[in-house]
C-alpha positions as YAML, in Angstrom:
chain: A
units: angstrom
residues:
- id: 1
  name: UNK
  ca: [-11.22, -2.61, -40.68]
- id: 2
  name: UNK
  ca: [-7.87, -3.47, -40.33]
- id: 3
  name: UNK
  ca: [-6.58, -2.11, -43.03]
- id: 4
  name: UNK
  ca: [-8.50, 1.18, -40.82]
- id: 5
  name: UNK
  ca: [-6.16, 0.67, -38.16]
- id: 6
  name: UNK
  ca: [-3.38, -0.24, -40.17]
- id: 7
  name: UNK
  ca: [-2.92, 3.00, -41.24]
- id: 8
  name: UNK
  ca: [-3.76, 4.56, -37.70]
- id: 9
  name: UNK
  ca: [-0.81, 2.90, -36.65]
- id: 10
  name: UNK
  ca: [1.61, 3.30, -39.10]
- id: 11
  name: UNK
  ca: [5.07, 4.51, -37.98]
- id: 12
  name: UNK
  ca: [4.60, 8.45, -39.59]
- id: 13
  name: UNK
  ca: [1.48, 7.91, -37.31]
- id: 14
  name: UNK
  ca: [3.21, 6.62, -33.93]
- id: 15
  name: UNK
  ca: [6.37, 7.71, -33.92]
- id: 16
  name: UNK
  ca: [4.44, 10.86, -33.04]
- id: 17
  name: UNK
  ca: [1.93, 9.57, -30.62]
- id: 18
  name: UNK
  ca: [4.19, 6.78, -28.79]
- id: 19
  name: UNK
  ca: [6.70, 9.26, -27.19]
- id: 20
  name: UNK
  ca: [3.42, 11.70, -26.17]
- id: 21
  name: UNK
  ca: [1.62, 9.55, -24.62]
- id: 22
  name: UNK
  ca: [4.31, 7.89, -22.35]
- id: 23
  name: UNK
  ca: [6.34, 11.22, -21.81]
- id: 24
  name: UNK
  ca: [2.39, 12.59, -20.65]
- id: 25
  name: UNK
  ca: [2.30, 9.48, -18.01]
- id: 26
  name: UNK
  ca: [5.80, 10.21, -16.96]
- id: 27
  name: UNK
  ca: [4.41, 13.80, -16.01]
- id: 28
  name: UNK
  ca: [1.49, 12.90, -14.58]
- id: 29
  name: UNK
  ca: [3.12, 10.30, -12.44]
- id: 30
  name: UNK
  ca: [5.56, 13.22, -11.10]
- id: 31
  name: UNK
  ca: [2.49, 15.64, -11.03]
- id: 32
  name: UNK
  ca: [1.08, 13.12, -8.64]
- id: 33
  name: UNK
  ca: [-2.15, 12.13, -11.05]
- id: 34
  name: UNK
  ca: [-1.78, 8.41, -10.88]
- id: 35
  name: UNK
  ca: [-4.80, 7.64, -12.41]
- id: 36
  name: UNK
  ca: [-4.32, 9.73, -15.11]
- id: 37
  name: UNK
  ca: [-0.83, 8.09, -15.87]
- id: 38
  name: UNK
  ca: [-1.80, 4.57, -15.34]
- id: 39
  name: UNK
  ca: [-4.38, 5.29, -18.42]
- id: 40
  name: UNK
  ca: [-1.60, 7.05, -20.40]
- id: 41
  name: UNK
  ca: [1.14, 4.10, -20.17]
- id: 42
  name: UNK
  ca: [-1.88, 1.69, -21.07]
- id: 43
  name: UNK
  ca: [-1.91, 4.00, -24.41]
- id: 44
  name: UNK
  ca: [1.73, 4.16, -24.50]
- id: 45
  name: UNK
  ca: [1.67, 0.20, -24.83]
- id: 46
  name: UNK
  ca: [-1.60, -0.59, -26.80]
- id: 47
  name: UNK
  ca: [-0.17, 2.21, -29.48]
- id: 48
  name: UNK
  ca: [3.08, 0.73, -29.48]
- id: 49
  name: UNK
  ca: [1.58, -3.26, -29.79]
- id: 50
  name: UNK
  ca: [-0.52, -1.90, -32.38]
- id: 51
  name: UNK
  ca: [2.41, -0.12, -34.10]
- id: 52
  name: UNK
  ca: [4.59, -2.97, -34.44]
- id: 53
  name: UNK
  ca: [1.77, -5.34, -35.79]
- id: 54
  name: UNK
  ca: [0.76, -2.84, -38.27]
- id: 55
  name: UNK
  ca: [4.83, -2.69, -39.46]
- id: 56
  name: UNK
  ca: [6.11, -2.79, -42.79]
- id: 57
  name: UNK
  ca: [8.84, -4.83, -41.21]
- id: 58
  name: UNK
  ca: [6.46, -7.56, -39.94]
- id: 59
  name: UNK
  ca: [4.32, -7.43, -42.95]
- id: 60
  name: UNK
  ca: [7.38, -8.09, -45.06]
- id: 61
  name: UNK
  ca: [8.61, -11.04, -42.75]
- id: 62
  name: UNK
  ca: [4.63, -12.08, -42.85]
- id: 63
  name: UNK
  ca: [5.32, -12.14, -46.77]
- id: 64
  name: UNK
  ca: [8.89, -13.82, -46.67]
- id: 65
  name: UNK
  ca: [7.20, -16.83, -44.22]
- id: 66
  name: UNK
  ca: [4.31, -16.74, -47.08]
- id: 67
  name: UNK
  ca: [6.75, -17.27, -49.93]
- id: 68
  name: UNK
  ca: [8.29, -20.20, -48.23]
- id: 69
  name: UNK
  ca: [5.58, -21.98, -46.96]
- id: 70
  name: UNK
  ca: [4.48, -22.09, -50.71]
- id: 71
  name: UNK
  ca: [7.61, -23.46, -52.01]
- id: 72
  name: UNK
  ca: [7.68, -25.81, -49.10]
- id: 73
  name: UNK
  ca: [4.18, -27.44, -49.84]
- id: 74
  name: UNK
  ca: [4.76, -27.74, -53.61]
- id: 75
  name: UNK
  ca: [4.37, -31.82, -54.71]
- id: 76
  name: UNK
  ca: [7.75, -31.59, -55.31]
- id: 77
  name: UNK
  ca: [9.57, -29.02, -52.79]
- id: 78
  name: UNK
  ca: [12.62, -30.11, -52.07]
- id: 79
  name: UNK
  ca: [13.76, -31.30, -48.32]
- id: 80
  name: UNK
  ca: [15.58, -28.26, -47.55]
- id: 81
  name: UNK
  ca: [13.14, -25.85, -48.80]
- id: 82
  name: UNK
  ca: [10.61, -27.42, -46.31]
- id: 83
  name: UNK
  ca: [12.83, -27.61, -43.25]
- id: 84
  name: UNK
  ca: [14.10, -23.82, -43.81]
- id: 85
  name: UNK
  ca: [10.40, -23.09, -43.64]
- id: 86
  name: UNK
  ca: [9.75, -24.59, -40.71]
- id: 87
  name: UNK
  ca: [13.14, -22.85, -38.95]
- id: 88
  name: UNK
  ca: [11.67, -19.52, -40.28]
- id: 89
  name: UNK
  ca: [8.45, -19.65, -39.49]
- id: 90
  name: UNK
  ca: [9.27, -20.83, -35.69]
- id: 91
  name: UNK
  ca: [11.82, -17.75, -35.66]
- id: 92
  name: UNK
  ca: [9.24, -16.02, -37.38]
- id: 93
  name: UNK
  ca: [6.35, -17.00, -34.65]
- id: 94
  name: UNK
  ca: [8.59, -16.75, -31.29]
- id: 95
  name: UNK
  ca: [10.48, -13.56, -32.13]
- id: 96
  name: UNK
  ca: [8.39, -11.05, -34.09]
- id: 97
  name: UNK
  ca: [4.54, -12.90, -32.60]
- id: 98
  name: UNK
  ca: [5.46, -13.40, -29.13]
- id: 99
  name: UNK
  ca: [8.99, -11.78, -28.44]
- id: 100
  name: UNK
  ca: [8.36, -8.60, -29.81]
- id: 101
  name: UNK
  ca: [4.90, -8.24, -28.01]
- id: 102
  name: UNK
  ca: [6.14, -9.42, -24.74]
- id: 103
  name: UNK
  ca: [8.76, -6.93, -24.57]
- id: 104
  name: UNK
  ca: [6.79, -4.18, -24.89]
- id: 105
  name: UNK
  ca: [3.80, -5.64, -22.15]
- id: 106
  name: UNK
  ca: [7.33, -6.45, -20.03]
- id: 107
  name: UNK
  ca: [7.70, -2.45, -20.45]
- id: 108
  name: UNK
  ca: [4.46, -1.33, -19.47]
- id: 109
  name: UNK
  ca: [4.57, -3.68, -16.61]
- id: 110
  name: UNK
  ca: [7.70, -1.96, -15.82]
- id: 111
  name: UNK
  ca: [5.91, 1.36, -16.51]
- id: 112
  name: UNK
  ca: [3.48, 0.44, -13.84]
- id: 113
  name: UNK
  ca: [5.37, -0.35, -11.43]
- id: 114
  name: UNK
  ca: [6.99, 2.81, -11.40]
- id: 115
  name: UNK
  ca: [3.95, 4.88, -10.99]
- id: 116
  name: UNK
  ca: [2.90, 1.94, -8.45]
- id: 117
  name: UNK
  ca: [6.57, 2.64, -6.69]
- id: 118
  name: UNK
  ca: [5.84, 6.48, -6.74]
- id: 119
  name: UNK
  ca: [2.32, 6.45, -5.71]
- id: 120
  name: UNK
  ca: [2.74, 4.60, -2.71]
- id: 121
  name: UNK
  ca: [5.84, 6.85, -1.58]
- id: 122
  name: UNK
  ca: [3.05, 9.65, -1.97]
- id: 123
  name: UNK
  ca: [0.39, 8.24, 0.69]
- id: 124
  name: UNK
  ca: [3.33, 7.56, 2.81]
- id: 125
  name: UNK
  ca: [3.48, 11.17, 2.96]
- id: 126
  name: UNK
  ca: [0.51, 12.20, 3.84]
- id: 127
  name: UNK
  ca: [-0.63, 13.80, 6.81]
- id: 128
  name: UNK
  ca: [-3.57, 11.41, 6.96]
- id: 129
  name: UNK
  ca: [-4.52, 8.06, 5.58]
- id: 130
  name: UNK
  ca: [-5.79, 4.63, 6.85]
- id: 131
  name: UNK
  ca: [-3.73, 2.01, 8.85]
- id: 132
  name: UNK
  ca: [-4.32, -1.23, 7.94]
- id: 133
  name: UNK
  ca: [-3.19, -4.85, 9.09]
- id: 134
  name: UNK
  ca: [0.11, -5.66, 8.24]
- id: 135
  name: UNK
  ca: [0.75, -9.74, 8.53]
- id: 136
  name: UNK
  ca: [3.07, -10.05, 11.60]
- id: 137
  name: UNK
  ca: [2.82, -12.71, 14.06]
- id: 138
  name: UNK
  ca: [1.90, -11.56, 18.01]
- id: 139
  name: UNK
  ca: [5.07, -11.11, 20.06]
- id: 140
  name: UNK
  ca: [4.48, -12.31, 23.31]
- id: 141
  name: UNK
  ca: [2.09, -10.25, 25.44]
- id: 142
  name: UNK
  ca: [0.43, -10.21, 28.84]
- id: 143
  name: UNK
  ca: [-2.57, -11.43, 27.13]
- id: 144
  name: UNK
  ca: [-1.77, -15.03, 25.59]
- id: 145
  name: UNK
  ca: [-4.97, -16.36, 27.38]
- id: 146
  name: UNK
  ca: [-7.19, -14.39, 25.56]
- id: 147
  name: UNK
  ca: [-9.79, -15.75, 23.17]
- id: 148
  name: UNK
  ca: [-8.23, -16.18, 19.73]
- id: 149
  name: UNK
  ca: [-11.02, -13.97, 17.93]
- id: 150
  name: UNK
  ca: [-10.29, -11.23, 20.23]
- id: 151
  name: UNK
  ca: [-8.78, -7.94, 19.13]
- id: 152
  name: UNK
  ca: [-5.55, -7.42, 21.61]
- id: 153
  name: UNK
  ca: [-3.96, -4.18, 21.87]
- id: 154
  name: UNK
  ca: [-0.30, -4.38, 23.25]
- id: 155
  name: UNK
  ca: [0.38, -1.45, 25.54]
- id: 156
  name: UNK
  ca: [3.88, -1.92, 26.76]
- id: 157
  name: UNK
  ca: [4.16, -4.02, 29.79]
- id: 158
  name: UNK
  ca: [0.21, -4.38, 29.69]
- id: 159
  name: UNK
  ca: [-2.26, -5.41, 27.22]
- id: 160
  name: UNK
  ca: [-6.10, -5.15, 26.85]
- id: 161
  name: UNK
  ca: [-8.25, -7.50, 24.46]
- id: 162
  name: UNK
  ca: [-11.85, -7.34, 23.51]
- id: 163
  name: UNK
  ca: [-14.62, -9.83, 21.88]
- id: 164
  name: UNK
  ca: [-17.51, -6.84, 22.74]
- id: 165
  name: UNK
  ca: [-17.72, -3.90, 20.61]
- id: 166
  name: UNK
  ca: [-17.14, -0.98, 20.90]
- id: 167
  name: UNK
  ca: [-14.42, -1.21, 24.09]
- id: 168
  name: UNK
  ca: [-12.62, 1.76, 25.59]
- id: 169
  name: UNK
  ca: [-9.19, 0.85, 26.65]
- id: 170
  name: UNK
  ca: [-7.96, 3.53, 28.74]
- id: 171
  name: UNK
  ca: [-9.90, 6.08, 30.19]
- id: 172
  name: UNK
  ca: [-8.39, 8.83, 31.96]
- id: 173
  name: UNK
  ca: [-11.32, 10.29, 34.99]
- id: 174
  name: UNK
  ca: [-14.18, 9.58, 32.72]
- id: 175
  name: UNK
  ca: [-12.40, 10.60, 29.21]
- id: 176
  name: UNK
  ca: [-11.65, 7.62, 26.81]
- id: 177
  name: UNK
  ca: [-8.70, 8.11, 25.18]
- id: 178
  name: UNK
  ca: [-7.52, 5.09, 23.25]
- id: 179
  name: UNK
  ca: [-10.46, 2.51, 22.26]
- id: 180
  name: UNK
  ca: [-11.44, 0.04, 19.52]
- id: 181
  name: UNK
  ca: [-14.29, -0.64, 17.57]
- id: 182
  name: UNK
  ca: [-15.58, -3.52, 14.98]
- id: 183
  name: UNK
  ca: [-17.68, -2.80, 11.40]
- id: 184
  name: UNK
  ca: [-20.49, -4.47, 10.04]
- id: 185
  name: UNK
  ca: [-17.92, -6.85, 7.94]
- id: 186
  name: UNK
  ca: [-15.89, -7.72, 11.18]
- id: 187
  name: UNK
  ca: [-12.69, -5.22, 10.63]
- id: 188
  name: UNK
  ca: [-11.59, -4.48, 14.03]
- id: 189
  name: UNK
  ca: [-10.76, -0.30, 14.11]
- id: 190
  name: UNK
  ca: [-8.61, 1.88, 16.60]
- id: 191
  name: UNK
  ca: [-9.44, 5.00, 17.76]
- id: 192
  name: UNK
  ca: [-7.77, 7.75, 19.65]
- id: 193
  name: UNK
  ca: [-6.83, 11.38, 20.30]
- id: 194
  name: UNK
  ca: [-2.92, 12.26, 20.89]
- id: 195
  name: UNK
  ca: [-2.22, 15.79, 22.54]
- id: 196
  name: UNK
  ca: [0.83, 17.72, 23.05]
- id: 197
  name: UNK
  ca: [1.72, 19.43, 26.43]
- id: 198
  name: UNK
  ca: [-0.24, 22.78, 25.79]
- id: 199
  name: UNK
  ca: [-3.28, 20.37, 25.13]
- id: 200
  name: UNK
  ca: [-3.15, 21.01, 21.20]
- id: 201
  name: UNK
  ca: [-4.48, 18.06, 19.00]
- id: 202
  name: UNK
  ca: [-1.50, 16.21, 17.06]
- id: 203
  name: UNK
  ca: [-3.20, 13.31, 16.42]
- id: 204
  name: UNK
  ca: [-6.44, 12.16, 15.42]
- id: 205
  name: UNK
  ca: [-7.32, 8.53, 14.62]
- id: 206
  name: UNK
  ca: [-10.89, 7.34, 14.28]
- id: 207
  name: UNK
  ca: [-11.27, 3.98, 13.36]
- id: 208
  name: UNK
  ca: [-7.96, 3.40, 11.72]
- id: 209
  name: UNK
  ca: [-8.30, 7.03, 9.28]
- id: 210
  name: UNK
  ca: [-5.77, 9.03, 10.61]
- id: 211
  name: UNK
  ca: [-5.03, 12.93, 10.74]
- id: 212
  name: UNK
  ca: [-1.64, 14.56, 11.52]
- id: 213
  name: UNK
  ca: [-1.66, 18.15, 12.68]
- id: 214
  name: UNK
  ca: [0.65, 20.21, 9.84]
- id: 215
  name: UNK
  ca: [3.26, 21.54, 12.98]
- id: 216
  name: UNK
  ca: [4.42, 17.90, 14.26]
- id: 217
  name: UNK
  ca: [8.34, 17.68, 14.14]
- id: 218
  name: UNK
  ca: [8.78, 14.46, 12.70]
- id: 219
  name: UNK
  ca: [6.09, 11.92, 10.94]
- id: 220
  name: UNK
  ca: [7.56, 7.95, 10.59]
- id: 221
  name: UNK
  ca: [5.38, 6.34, 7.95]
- id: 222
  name: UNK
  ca: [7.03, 3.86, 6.84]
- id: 223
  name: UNK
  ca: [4.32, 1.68, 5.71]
- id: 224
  name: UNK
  ca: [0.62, 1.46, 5.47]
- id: 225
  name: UNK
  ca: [0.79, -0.37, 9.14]
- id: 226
  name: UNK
  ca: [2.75, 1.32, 11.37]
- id: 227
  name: UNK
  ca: [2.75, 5.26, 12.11]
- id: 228
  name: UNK
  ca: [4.99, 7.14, 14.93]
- id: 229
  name: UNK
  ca: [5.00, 10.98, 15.30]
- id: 230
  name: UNK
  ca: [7.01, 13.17, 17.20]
- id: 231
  name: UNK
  ca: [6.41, 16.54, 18.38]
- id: 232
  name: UNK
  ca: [9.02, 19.67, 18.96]
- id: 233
  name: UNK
  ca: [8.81, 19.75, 22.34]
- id: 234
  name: UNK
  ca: [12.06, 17.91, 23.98]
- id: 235
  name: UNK
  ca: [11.52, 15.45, 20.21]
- id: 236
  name: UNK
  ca: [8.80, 13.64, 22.74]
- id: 237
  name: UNK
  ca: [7.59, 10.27, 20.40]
- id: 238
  name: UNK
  ca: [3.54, 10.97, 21.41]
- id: 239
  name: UNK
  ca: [2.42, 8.29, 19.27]
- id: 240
  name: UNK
  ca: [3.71, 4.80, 18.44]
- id: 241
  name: UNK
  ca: [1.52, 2.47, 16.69]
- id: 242
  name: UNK
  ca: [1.87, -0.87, 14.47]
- id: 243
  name: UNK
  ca: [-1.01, -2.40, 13.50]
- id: 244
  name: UNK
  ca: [0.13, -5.98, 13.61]
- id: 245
  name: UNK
  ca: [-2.37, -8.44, 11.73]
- id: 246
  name: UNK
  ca: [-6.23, -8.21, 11.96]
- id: 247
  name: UNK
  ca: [-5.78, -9.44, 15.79]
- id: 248
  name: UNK
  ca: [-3.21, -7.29, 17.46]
- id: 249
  name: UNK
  ca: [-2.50, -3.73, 17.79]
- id: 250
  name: UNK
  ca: [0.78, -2.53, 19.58]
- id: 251
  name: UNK
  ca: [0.29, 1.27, 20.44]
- id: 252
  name: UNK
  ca: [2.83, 3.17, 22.18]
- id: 253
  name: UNK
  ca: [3.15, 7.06, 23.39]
- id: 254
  name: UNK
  ca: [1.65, 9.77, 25.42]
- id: 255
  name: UNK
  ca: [-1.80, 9.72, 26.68]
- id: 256
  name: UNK
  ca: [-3.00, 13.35, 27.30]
- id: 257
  name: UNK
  ca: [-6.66, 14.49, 27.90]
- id: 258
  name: UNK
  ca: [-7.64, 18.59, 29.32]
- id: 259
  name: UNK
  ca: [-7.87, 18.24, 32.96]
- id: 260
  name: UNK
  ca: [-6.74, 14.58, 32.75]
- id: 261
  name: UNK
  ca: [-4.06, 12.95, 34.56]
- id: 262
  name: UNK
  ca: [-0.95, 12.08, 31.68]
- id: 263
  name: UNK
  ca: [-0.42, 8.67, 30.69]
- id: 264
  name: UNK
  ca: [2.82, 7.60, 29.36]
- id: 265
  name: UNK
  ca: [2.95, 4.23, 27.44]
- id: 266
  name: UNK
  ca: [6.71, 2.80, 26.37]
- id: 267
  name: UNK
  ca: [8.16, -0.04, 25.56]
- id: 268
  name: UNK
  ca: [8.81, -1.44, 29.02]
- id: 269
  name: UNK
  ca: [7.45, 0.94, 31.74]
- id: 270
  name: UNK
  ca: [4.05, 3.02, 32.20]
- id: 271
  name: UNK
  ca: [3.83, 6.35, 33.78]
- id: 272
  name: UNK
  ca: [1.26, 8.42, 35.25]
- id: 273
  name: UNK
  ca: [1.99, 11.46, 35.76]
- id: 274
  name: UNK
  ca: [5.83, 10.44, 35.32]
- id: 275
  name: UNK
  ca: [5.52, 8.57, 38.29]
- id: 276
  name: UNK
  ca: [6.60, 4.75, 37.36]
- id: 277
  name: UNK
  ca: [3.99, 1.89, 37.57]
- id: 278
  name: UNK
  ca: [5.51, -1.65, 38.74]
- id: 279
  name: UNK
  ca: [2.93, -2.85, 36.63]
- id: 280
  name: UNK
  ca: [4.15, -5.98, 34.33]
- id: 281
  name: UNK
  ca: [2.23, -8.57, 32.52]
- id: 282
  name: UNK
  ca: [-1.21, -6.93, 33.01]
- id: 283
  name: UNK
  ca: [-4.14, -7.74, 31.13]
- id: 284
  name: UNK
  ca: [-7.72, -6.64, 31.27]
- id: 285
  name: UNK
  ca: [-10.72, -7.31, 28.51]
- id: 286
  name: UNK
  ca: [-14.14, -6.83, 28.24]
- id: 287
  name: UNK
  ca: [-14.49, -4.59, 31.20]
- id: 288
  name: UNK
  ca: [-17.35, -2.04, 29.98]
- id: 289
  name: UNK
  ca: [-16.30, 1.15, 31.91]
- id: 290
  name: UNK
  ca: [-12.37, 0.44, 30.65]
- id: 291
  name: UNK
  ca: [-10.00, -1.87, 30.66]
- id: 292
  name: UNK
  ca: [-7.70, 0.57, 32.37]
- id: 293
  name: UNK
  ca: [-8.87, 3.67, 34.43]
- id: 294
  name: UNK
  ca: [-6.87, 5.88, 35.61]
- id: 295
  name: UNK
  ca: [-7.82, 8.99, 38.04]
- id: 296
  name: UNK
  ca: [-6.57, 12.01, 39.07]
- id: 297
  name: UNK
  ca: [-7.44, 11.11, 42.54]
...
C-alpha cells in the first residue's frame, strides 16, 4: 500500500500536481468560489505532506538514522558512535518528522486564512446579508431600568425595550415601521423598511436578513454588525444601525412610510416632520399598539 502511494507521490508525480492544485485555489479564491478553494489548498497541503514523506531525501536520511542506530547498539559500539546517533536521530525526528510537516500545515493555515481574509471582504459587499450581534457593551441609554433579558433598541435620545414578542417600535398612523421579533431558539431579530423621499424602497430588513436597493449612493459595511446606507439625495444617511450584543440594538436614520408623517432618528435629536422633539431620555416597552406612535394629526 504504501509503496502504492509512494509512487503517487513521488516528486516527477507532484512537482506537477502541487503547483495545480494551489495555483487552482488561488483562482477560485479570486473567482469568488470559496468552497471550491478551501478544498483545493487542503489538496495543495495533503499532496505536498505526502510528497515530502514519500522523498528520496527522507528515505535516505530514514536509511542514514538506520545505519547508525545499528552501529550504535552493537555489544561493542563505541561511546561516540552511540551519542552521534542519538544527536542524529533527534535532528533527524524534530527537523525532517515534525519541522518539515509543520511548515507546510503553517502554509495551508496561512492559505486559509487568505481565502478566509477574502471571503469575508466579499459578504461585506453585498447588497444583502444577515446582521448579527457583535459583543459591545450598552452605552448608556434612556432605558437602564429595563429588565436585563429584554431586547433594547437605542433610538437616539429615546429607547424602547421589549420581553413580549413580536413588538412594534414605532408606528407611524397605523404603519409599523421599525419592530423586533424573537425565534424559536431565543435570537432576538429587527425588522424594518427604509424609504427615500419619492417613497422608493432602499432598505429592507426582516429579521436581521437585509436587502439594499442596487441605486443607493453609498453602502458602510464594515462588519457583520453594523450597516449604514446613504442615498443620493442631499448624501441623506437613511439608515444607521449597529447591532450591539444579543441585548441592544442602536438604529439610527429616516423613518418614511406612503402617506405617513417622516420620522427622523439621529444621534441626539428626533424630528417629525423636521420639526424638533425636546424629547430626551425617553423610554417605552411592552406597549402592544407601539412603543412610539406618531400621527399625522
Amino acid at each position: 500500500m504504501w509503496n502504492a502511494l509512494r509512487a503517487l507521490f513521488h516528486w516527477k508525480i507532484s512537482q506537477i500536481f502541487i503547483p495545480l492544485w494551489f495555483a487552482t485555489g488561488v483562482g477560485l479564491a479570486v473567482a469568488d468560489r470559496f468552497v471550491l478553494a478551501y478544498g483545493f489548498f487542503v489538496l495543495f497541503g495533503v499532496w505536498s505532506i505526502g510528497c515530502w514523506f514519500a522523498s528520496d531525501s527522507l528515505a535516505k536520511k530514514q536509511s542514514d538514522i538506520e545505519k547508525l542506530r545499528k552501529r550504535a547498539q552493537k555489544p561493542n559500539a563505541n561511546l561516540k558512535h552511540v551519542v552521534e546517533y542519538e544527536k542524529k536521530r533527534k535532528v533527524y525526528f524534530l527537523y525532517y518528522k515534525i519541522g518539515v510537516p509543520s511548515a507546510l500545515i503553517i502554509l495551508i493555515g496561512a492559505c486559509f486564512l487568505e481565502v478566509h481574509s477574502v471571503q469575508s471582504e466579499y459578504i461585506l459587499h453585498l447588497p444583502f446579508g444577515v446582521l448579527i450581534p457583535a459583543s459591545d457593551p450598552t452605552p448608556r441609554n434612556a432605558c437602564e431600568f429595563a429588565p436585563s433579558n429584554a431586547l433594547r433598541v437605542l433610538l437616539g435620545p429615546m429607547g424602547a425595550f421589549g420581553t413580549m414578542f413580536p413588538q412594534r417600535v414605532i408606528v407611524l398612523n397605523d404603519d409599523p415601521v421599525l419592530s423586533f421579533d424573537r425565534d424559536a431558539q431565543g435570537n432576538k431579530s429587527v425588522t424594518t423598511d427604509i424609504y427615500d423621499q419619492k417613497g422608493d424602497i432602499v432598505v429592507e430588513i426582516k429579521d436581521n436578513h437585509f436587502r439594499i436597493a442596487s441605486d443607493a449612493f453609498e453602502v458602510i459595511h464594515p462588519d457583520l454588525s453594523s450597516l449604514a446606507v446613504v442615498i443620493k439625495h442631499n448624501k441623506e444617511r437613511v439608515l444607521d444601525i449597529r447591532y450591539l450584543n444579543p441585548h441592544s440594538i442602536r438604529v439610527l436614520g429616516t423613518f418614511r412610510h406612503p402617506n405617513d408623517p417622516v420620522l427622523e432618528v439621529r444621534e441626539n435629536s428626533i424630528a417629525l416632520n423636521e420639526r424638533i422633539l425636546s424629547w430626551s431620555d425617553v423610554c417605552a416597552g411592552n406597549s402592544g399598539k407601539g412603543d412610539f406612535v406618531f400621527s399625522s394629526h
